[in-house]
C-alpha positions as CSV (number, residue, x, y, z in Angstrom):
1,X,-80.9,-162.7,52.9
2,X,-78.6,-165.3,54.2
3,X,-79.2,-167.5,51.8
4,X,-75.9,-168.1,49.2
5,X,-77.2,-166.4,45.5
6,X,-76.1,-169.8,43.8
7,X,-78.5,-172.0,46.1
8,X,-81.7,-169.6,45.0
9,X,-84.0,-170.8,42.6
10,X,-84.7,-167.6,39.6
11,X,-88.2,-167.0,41.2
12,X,-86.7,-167.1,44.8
13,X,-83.9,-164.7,43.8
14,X,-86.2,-162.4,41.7
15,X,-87.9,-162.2,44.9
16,X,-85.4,-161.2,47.1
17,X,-83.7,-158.9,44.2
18,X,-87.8,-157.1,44.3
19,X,-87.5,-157.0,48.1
20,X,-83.7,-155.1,48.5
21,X,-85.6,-152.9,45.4
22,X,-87.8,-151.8,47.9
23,X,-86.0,-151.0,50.8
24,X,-83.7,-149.0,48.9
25,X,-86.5,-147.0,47.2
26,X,-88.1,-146.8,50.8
27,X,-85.3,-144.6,51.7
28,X,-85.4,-145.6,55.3
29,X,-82.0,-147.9,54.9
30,X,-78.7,-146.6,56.5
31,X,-76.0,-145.3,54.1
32,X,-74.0,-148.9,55.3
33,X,-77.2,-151.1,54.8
34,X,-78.0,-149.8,51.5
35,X,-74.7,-150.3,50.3
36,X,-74.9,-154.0,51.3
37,X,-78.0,-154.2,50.0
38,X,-76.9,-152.9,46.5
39,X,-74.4,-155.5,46.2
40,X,-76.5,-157.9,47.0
41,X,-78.8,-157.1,44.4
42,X,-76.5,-156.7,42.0
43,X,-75.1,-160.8,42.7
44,X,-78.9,-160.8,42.4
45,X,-79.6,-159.5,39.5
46,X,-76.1,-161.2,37.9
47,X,-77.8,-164.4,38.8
48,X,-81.2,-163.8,37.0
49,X,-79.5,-163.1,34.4
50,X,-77.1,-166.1,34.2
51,X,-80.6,-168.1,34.2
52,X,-82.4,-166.2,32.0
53,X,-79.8,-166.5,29.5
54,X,-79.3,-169.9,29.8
55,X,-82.3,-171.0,30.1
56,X,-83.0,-169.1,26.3
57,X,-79.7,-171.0,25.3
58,X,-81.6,-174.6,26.0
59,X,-85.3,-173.5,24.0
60,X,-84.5,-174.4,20.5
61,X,-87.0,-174.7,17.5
62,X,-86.6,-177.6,15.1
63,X,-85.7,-176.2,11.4
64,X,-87.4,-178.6,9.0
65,X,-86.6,-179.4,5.5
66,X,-88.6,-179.6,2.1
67,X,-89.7,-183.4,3.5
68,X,-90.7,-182.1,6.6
69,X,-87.6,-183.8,8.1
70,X,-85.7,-182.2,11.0
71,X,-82.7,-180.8,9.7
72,X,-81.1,-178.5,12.2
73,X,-82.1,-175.8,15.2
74,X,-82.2,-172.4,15.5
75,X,-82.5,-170.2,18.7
76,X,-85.4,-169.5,20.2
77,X,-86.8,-166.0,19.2
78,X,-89.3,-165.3,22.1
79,X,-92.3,-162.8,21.2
């Protein structure tokens, strides 16, 4: 947990964001240490995000014309 958010990797942050889930939930965190712990989930969870959505922003598919040619892109539409 001393590790700066912006030098996690998503899966390493995830992890950590999944661990301060639990001790919250576990109830057995002071009032002091869970609100540390929230905050730090939230930069957390802020973070996922960030690479989440950027990550979405750099998967395009190709839009083809009549010929077959590549004419343009268009987000990706996961699902």
């Amino acid at each position: 947990m001393d590790t700066p958010i912006e030098d996690l990797s998503f899966e390493d942050a995830l992890k950590e964001l999944e661990r301060i889930v639990g001790r919250l939930e576990s109830g057995e965190a002071s009032l002091d240490e869970s609100i540390r712990l929230y905050e730090r989930g939230d930069r957390l969870r802020a973070r996922c995000a960030e690479r989440l959505d950027a990550a979405q922003a750099r998967i395009e598919a190709i839009r083809l014309d009549a010929e077959g040619k590549p004419t343009a892109t268009r987000p990706f539409a996961a699902g």
